[in-house]
Every structure is written in C-alpha cells, then in structure tokens.
N, C-alpha and C positions, 0 to 999 in steps of 0.2 A: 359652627360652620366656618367663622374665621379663623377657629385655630386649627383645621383640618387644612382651610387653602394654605394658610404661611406655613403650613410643615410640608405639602407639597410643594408649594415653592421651594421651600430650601434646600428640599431632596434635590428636587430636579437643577437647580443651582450647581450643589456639590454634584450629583453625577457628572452633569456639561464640565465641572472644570476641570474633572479627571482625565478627560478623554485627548485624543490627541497628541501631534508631538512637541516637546518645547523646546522654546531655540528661536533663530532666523528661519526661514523658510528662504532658499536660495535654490537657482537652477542649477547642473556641474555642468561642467563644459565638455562637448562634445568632443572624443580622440576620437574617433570611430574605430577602438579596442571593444571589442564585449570580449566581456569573463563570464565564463561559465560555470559554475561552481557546483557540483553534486550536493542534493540533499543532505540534510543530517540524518543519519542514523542510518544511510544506503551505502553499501562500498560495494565495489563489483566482485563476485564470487574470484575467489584462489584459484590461479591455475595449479594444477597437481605438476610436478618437477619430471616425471616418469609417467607413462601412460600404465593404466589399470595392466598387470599379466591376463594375458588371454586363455581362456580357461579351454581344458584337453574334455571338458564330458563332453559326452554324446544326448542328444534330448532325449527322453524318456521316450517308450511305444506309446500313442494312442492307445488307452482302453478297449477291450474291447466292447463290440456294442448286441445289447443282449436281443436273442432273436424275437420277431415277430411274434405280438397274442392278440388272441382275439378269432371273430368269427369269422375274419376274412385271409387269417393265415397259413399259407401252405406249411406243410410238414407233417 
C-alpha cells in the first residue's frame, strides 16, 4: 500500500510540473491596437481573374409524364 501511494505521488508530482507556462508571468500593456490574425490552416477562397464564360445550352424539356392508371382513370 505504501508503494502504490509514493508512486502516485510521484506521478501526480511529474504531471503538475509539466503543465503550464514558464517564464515571468507579466501583464502587456495596453495600445488599444487589436490584431486579428486568421487561423492556421484557413485562407480565404481565390478570387477567379475572369468570370466563368456563360454557357449558350438551352435546359433540357421536362420528361414527359406518363398517363393516368388505375380504376379511376379516364381514357
């Protein structure tokens, strides 16, 4: 039982001293500048130089739709 607590201690020791940043801990001083900086790994989509050529077809006809069955259809 005492060598299961000192090996959780020691874990929990070494995790705690990893964490964090190191260094001072200092405020910066206020310019009232904000910078905005895009994510990594987001750019904004290419504008294309030329617009797409506008294409000459015509849309296709509607299908046609096949007639009425059943016991209620005239014909």
């Amino acid at each position: 039982m005492k060598l299961l607590a000192a090996s959780s201690l020691c874990a929990l020791a070494l995790a705690a001293s990893g964490c964090g940043l190191k260094g001072p801990l200092y405020l910066p001083e206020k310019t009232g500048e904000v910078v905005v900086r895009p994510a990594p790994g987001t750019t904004p989509p290419a504008t294309p130089a030329e617009p797409p050529p506008e294409s000459t077809a015509t849309p296709a006809p509607p299908p046609p739709q096949a007639p009425p069955t059943g016991p209620g259809a005239r014909g």
